[in-house]
N, C-alpha and C positions, 0 to 999 in steps of 0.2 A: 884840624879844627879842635880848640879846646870846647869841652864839652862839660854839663852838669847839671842831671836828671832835676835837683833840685831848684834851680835855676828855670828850667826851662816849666816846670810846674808852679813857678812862680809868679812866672810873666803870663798864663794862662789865667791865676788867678786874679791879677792887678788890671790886664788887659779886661777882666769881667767887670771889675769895682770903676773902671770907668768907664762900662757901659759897651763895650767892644768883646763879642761873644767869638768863637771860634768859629773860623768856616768852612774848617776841615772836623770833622767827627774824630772823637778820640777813639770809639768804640766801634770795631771792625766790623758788626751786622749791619749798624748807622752808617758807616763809612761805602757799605757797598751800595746798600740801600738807594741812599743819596745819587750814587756814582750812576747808579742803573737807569734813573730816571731820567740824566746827561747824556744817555748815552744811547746811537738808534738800535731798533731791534737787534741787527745785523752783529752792530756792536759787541750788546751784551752777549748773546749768542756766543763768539767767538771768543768772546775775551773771560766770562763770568762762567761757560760751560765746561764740562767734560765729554767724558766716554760712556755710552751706554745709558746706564737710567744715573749716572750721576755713583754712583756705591765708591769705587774710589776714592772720591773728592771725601765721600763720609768714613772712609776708613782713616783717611789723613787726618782729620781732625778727631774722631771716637779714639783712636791711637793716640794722644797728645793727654786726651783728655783721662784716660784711664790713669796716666802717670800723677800719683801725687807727690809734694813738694816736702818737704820735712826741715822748717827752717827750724836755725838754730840759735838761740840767746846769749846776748852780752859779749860779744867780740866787736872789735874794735871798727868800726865800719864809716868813721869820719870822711876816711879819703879810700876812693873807689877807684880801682884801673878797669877799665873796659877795654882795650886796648890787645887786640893779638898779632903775633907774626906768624906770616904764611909767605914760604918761597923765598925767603929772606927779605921781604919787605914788611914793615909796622904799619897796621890800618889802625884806626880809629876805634872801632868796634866790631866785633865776631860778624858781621853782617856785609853780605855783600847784594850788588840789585841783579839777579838772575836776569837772567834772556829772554826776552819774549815779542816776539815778534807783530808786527805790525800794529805798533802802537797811535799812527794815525788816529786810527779808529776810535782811541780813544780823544784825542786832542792835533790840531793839523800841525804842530811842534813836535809830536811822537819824539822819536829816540831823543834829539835835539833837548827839548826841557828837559827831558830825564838825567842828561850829562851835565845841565847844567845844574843841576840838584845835589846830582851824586859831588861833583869837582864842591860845591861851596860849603859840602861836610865834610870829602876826604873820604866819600865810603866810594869803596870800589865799583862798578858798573858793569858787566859782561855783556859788550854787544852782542846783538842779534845776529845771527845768522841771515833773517827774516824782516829785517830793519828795512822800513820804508826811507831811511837817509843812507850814505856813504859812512863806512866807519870814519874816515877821514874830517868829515865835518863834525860827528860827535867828539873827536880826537880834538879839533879844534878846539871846544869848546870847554876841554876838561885842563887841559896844560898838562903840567905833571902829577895832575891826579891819577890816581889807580886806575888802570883798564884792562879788561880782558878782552877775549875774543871767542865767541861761540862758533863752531863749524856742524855744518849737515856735511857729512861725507856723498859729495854728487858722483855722477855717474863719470864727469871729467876728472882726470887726476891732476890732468893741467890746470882745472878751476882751482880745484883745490891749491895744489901748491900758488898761484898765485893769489889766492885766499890768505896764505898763512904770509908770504912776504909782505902783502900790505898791513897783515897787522903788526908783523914785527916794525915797520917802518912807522908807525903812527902812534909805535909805545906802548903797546900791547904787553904785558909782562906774564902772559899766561896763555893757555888753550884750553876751550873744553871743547870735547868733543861730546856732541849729546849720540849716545845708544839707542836712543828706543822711539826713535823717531823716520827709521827705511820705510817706512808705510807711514800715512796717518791712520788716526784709530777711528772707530765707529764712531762719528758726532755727531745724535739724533739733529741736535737746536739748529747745525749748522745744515747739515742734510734737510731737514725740512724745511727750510727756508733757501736751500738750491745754493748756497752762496759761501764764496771761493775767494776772500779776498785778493789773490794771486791774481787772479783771472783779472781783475780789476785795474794791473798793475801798484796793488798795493804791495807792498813788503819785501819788492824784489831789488831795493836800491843797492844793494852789497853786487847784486850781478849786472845791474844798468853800469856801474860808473867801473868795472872791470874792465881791461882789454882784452883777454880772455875768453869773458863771455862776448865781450862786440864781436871778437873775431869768428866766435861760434856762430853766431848772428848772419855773422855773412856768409857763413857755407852752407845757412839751409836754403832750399829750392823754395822759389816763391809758393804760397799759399792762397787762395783766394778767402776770403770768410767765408763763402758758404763752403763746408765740409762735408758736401753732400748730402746734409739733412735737409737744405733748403734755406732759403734766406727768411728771416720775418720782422716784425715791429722790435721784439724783443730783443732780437739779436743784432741788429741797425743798432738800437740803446746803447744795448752793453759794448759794443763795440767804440761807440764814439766817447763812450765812457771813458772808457779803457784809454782810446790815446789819449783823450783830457787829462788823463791821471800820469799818464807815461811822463818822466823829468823831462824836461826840456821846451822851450819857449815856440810859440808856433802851432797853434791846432794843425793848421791846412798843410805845414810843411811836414809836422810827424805823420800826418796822411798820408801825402805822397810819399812820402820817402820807404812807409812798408815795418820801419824798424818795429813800431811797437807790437804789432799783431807776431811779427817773426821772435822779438824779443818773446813774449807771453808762451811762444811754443818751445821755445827752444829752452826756457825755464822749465816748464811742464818735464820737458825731454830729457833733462838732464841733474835733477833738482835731488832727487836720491837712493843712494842704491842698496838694497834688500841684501844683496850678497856678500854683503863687506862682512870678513871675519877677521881671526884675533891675529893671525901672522900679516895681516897686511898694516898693523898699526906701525910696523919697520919705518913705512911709506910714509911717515909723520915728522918721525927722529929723522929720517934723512933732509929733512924740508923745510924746519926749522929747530933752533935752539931754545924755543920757550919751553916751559916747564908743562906737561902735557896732562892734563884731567879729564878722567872721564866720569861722562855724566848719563846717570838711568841705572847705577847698579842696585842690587837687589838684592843678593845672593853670596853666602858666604865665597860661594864655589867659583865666582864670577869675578869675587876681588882680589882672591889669590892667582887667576888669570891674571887681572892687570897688573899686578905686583910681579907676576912671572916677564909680562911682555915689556917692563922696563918704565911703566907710567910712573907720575910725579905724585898724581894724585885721586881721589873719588869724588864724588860726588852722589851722595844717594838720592835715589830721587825717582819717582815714578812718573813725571811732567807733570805736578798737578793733577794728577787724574785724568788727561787729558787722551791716553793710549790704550788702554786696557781695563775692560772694564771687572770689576771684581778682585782688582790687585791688590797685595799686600801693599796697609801705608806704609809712608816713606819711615818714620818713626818708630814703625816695628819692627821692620829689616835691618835700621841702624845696627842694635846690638850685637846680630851677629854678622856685618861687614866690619865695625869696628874690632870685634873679636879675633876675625879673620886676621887684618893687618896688623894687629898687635903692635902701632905704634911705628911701623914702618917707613908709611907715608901718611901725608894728612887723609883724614875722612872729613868732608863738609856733607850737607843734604840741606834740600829743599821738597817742596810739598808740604802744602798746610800749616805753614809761618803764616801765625794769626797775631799773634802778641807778644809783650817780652816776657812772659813765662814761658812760652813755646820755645823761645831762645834759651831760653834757663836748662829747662826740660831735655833740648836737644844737647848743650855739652857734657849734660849731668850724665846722658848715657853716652857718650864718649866724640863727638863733632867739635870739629875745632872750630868752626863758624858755619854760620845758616845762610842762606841766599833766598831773598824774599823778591813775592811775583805779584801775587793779583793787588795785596792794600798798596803797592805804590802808582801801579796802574790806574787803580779808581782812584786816588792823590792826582794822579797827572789828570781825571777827568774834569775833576771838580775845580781845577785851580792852574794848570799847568807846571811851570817849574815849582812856582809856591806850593800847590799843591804837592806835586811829589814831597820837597823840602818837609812839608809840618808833620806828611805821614813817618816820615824817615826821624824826624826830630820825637815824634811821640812814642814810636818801636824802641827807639834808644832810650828815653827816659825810662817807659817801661820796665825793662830790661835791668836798667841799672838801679832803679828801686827795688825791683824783685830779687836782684844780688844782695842790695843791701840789707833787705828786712829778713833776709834768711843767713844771714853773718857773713857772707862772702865780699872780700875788700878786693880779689880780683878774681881773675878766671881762674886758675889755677885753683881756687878754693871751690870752685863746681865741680865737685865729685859724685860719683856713684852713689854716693852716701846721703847725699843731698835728696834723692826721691827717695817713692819705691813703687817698685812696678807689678803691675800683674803677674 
């Protein structure tokens, strides 16, 4: 998609002079704000929280915000490339839509509108792992748009390898694997409010529409509901919940039939393993030919690992805030993992992509592209595909104005030199 920052703050302003206001918020506190009032408790909860008392989430942004910008006068800034390669394909812009699962929650189109957003700009998408649809339908919906594939390394390796064949088969031109997600982390909002989207049959459509997982399905021994704690009002609820929500047509027959309650355990069962370490990433390269990324690193120490074990590429990133509470932002660890690779393989990160200075900010210290998570979620809350599309359409304007007014006519001209840091 041909793109231009100027353009697009144009038609915001002429769309006001005829009396047609914006109904997507340009401004990310407004934008959440908004998004939170759409969306049920549960929702926000899951989708708006982190780890612990939240300090993460504030070190991702206090890190961003420490960097100042140092623009520079009088170069030639008429015509702007925003425009990167990575893996040997050309995106649009340094921006790609991170992973995040169980986007239901926010809109009953979840991953679906998001594909359809990301396909009608050309910006890349990274399924979910955790996607309430099949990659396949999202693959649908994108053509030969850009797509990735997120993996949870589960407890099957069968899952897995037939994880990675359907995504090579639907176009997938990449893999991340996210690290620091073998456990979840401490989530007070979600913990106190008991709720498990999983459990719901939300987020699991990557393991429903599997044969893999069906077949695992079939080998566990029947279960009754009650688990021996006792049956009650509560758990009747969530139970008929639960198959209401399970894919496929038919209350009475997903009843009988048993699959969703076996489905729900045998997810629980198998869903991710604690003990995966760095020589078993062999088990990747054997299984597919995409170009392999890993995602959660931290650590100078950590990426001269991946660079030793043959990966493609990084991703820094601490999930949002969502795993550890008290951890270095993602924007402070950049430096030295970029340091580390010196250039070897790409370094991307997410966590705490607020605006397109944050995009500025993150190549200035050495990221070839950023992957943003929570403003296209609250986009899809408020609007659905549209929604996603004006958040995505206002990051990039952003972005490319902030190149512009600080003399940079393309990436390449975002250097080091460009800030300065604490």
């Amino acid at each position: 998609m041909e793109f231009n920052a100027l353009n697009r703050q144009k038609s915001i302003y002429l769309d006001g002079f005829a009396g047609v206001m914006p109904k997507i918020p340009t401004d990310f506190v407004e934008l959440e704000a908004k998004a939170k009032m759409m969306m049920s408790k549960e929702a926000t909860a899951y989708i708006a929280g982190g780890a612990g008392n939240g300090e993460t989430m504030r070190n991702n942004r206090t890190g961003f915000e420490r960097i100042r910008i140092r623009p520079r006068m009088l170069h030639d800034v008429s015509q702007r490339d925003i425009s990167v390669e990575l893996f040997g394909q050309r995106f649009p812009a340094p921006v790609l839509l991170a992973p995040v699962g169980v986007l239901t929650l926010a809109h009953k189109q979840g991953s679906i509108a998001v594909a359809q957003a990301a396909s009608s700009l050309g910006v890349p998408m990274i399924f979910s792992n955790q996607a309430s649809y099949p990659m396949e339908s999202c693959a649908a919906e994108m053509g030969n748009s850009p797509k990735w594939f997120q993996l949870y390394w589960s407890k099957s390796d069968e899952l897995v390898a037939s994880f990675l064949q359907r995504a090579e088969r639907c176009g997938c031109s990449a893999l991340v694997v996210t690290l620091d997600t073998t456990m979840l982390g401490w989530r007070p909002q979600d913990l106190d409010m008991a709720n498990l989207p999983f459990l719901f049959a939300k987020g699991i459509g990557q393991y429903t529409s599997d044969p893999v997982f069906m077949k695992l399905i079939q080998q566990m021994k029947e279960n009754p509901i009650d688990d021996g704690g006792g049956l009650s009002i509560g758990k009747l609820l969530s139970f008929f919940s639960m198959v209401a929500r399970y894919p496929g047509k038919g209350f009475f027959s997903k009843l009988r039939s048993g699959i969703p309650l076996k489905a729900i355990r045998t997810f629980i069962g198998t869903y991710s393993r604690p003990s995966i370490q760095w020589n078993e990433l062999s088990f990747l390269r054997k299984h597919t030919t995409l170009p392999i990324i890993l995602k959660g690193i931290l650590r100078a120490d950590d990426a001269k690992r991946a660079i030793d074990a043959g990966v493609d590429g990084i991703i820094v990133s601490n999930h949002g805030g969502r795993q550890v509470n008290g951890s270095i932002g993602a924007i402070e660890a950049l430096p030295e993992v970029v340091q580390a690779v010196n250039d070897r393989i790409p370094v991307l990160m997410d966590s705490g992509i607020r605006r397109g200075s944050d995009i500025f900010k993150a190549l200035a210290v050495g990221a070839k592209a950023v992957c943003v998570g929570r403003p296209y979620v609250y986009g899809l809350a408020l609007g659905g595909a549209q929604g996603v599309r004006e958040v995505l359409l206002n990051l990039l304007a952003d972005f490319e104005l902030t190149m512009g007014l600080t003399g940079c006519s393309s990436l390449a001209e975002i250097t080091s030199d460009m800030i300065r840091t604490p």
